[in-house]
C-alpha positions in Angstrom: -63.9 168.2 100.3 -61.1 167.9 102.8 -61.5 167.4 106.3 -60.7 170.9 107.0 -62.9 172.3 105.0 -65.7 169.9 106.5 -64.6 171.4 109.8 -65.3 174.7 108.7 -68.4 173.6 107.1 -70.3 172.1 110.3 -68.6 174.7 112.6 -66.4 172.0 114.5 -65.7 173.3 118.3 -63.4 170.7 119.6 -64.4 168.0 122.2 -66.7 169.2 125.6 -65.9 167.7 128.9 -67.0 164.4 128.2 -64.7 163.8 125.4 -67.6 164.4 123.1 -67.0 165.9 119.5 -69.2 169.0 119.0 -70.4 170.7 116.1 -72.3 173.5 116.1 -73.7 173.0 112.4 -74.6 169.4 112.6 -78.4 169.0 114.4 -79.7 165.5 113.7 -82.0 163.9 116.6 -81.5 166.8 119.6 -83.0 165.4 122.6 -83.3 161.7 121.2 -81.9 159.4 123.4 -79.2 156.6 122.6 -80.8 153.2 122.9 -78.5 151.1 120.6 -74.4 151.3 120.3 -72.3 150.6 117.7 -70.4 147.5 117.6 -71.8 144.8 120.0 -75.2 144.5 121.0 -77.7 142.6 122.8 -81.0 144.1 121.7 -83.0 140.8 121.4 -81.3 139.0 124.4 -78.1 137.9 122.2 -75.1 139.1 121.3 -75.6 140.5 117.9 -72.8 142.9 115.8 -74.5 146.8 115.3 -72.9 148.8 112.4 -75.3 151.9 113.8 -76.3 153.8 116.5 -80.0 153.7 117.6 -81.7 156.6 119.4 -85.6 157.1 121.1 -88.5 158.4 118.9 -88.6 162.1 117.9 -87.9 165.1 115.3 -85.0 163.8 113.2 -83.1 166.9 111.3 -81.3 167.0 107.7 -77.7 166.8 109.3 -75.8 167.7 106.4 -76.4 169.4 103.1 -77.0 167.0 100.8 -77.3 166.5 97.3 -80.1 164.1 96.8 -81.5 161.1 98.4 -82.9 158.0 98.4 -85.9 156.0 99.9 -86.2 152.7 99.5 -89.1 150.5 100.6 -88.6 146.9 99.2 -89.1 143.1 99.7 -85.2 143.1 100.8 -85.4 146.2 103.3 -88.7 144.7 104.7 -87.5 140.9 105.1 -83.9 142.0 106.4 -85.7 144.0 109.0 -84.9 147.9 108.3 -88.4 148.1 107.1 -87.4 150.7 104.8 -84.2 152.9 104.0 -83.9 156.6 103.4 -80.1 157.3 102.3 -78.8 160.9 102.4 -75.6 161.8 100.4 -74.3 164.8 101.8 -72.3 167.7 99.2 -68.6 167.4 98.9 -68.5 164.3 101.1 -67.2 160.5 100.3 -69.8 158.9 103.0 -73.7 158.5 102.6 -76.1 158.1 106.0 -78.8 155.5 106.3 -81.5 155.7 108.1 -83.7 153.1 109.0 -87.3 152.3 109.9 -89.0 155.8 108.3 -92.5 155.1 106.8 -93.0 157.2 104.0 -95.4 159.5 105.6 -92.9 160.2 108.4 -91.2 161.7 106.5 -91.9 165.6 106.1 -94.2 166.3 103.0 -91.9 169.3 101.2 -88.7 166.6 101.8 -90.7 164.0 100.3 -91.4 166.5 97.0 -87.5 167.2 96.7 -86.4 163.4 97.4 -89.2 162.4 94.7 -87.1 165.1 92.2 -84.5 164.6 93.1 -83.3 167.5 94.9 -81.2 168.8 97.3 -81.5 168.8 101.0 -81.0 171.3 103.3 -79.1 171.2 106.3 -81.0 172.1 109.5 -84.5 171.4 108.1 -86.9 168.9 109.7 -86.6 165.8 107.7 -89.8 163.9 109.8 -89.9 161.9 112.8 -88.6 158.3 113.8 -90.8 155.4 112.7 -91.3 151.5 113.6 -91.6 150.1 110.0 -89.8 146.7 110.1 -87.8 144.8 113.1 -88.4 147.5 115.6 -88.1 146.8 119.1 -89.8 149.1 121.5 -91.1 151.0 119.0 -90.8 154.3 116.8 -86.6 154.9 116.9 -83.6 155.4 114.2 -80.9 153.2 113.3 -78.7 155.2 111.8 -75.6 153.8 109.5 -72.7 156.3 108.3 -71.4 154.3 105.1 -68.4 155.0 102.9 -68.8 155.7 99.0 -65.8 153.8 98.6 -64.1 151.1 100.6 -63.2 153.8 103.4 -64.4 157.6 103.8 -61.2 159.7 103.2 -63.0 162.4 105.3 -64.1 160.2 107.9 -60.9 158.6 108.3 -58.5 161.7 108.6 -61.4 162.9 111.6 -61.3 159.4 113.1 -57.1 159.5 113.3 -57.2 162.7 114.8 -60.1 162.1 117.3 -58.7 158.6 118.4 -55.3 157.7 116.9 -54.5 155.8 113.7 -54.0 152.7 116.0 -57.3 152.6 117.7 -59.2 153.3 114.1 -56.7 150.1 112.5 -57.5 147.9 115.5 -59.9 144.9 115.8 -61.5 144.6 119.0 -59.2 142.0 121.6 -61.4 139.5 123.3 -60.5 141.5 126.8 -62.1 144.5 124.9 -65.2 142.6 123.6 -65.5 141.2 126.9 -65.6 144.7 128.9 -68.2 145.6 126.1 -70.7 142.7 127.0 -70.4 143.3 130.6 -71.9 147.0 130.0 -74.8 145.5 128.4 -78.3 144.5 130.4 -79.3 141.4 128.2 -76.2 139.3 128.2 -74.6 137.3 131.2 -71.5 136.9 129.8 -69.4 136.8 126.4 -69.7 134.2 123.9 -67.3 133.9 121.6 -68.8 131.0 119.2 -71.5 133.5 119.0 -69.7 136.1 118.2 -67.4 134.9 115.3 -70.6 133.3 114.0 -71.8 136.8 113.6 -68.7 138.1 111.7 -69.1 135.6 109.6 -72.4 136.3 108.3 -71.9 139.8 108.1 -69.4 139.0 106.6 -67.2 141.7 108.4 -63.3 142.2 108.2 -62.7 144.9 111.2 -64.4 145.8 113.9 -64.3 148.2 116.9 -66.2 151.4 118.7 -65.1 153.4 115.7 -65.7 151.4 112.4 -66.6 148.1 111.0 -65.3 146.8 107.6 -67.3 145.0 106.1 -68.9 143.5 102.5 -71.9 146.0 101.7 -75.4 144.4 102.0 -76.9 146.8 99.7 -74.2 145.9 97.2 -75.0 142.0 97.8 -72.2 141.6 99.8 -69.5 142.2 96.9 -68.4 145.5 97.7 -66.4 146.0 100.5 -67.3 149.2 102.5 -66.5 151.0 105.7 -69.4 151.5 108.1 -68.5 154.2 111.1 -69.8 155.6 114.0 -72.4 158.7 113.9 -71.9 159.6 117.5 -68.1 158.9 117.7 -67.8 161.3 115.0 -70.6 163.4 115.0 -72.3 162.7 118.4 -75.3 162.4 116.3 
């Protein structure tokens, strides 16, 4: 699928007053509050790298059509703290979206049949509620990571370069940047770099700023470079 054709798709309406992207076709956590950026972080007191965006308890929605998915409740999802993972592949699309933290049974019981079979998803329907399996601070929420199928999402790319420039999406954050970003925060008193290159390092990351972070896949034991973007940049979902 091209991006235009995604566009048409999800019913893209432009960008409201707040610079926001809206799409009339995409409903995913209406009402849910953000709690979590993406990029930098300071959820449990320190400055930590976040290739998702976190939002507040609640309905969560099927976002896209997709193909088939994937839950996966392991010893790896529980020790690395996602508690569990439920990945959605939409149709036509080169990007896949994780979401973190669902128990099984929050999940809604005619979903669970089709992800069991292997069927598709519909976009629109309720897909369950947020849960609090694994690391979850403050309770029931979603992390939610948009991941390329490849090492970058042709789709997601083209609507990044036209939403924010070529130059922003190729640019690592500057230390001024990173900075201004920790300021914003509530945990942190100011920026620590030792910290923070220690953190690229074992996340063994490439690029990073609002937009994107390249990075080695941990589902792929960090062999297979992938490009991790930002649901509500792109979606404001």
């Amino acid at each position: 699928m091209t991006l235009e054709g995604f566009k048409r798709r999800y019913k893209y309406r432009g960008l409201d007053q707040d610079g926001e992207p809206m799409w009339a076709g995409i409903i995913f956590r209406a009402g849910a509050d953000y709690t979590s950026p993406f990029g930098i972080d300071d959820t449990f007191g320190i400055l930590r790298i976040h290739n998702a965006v976190d939002r507040e308890a609640g309905t969560i929605w099927v976002p896209f059509t997709c193909v088939t998915a994937d839950f996966i409740d392991s010893e790896y999802t529980r020790n690395a703290g996602f508690g569990t993972i439920l990945r959605l592949f939409p149709e036509g699309a080169d990007f896949e979206i994780r979401i973190m933290h669902m128990d099984y049974k929050d999940i809604d019981v005619t979903v669970r049949e089709r992800i069991m079979h292997g069927r598709r998803l519909e976009q629109g329907e309720i897909l369950g509620r947020a849960g609090s399996r694994g690391l979850s601070v403050g309770g029931n929420h979603t992390h939610v990571e948009t991941v390329s199928l490849g090492d970058s999402s042709v789709i997601l790319e083209a609507l990044g370069n036209e939403l924010f420039t070529p130059t922003v999406m190729g640019a690592d954050y500057t230390e001024q940047e990173l900075r201004t970003r920790v300021r914003a925060l509530n945990n942190l008193e100011q920026y620590d770099e030792q910290r923070y290159q220690s953190e690229r390092r074992r996340r063994h990351i490439h690029l990073l700023n609002d937009v994107k972070c390249i990075r080695e896949d941990y589902l792929e034991h960090y062999t297979i470079r992938k490009t991790f973007y930002s649901s509500r940049a792109l979606f404001n979902m």
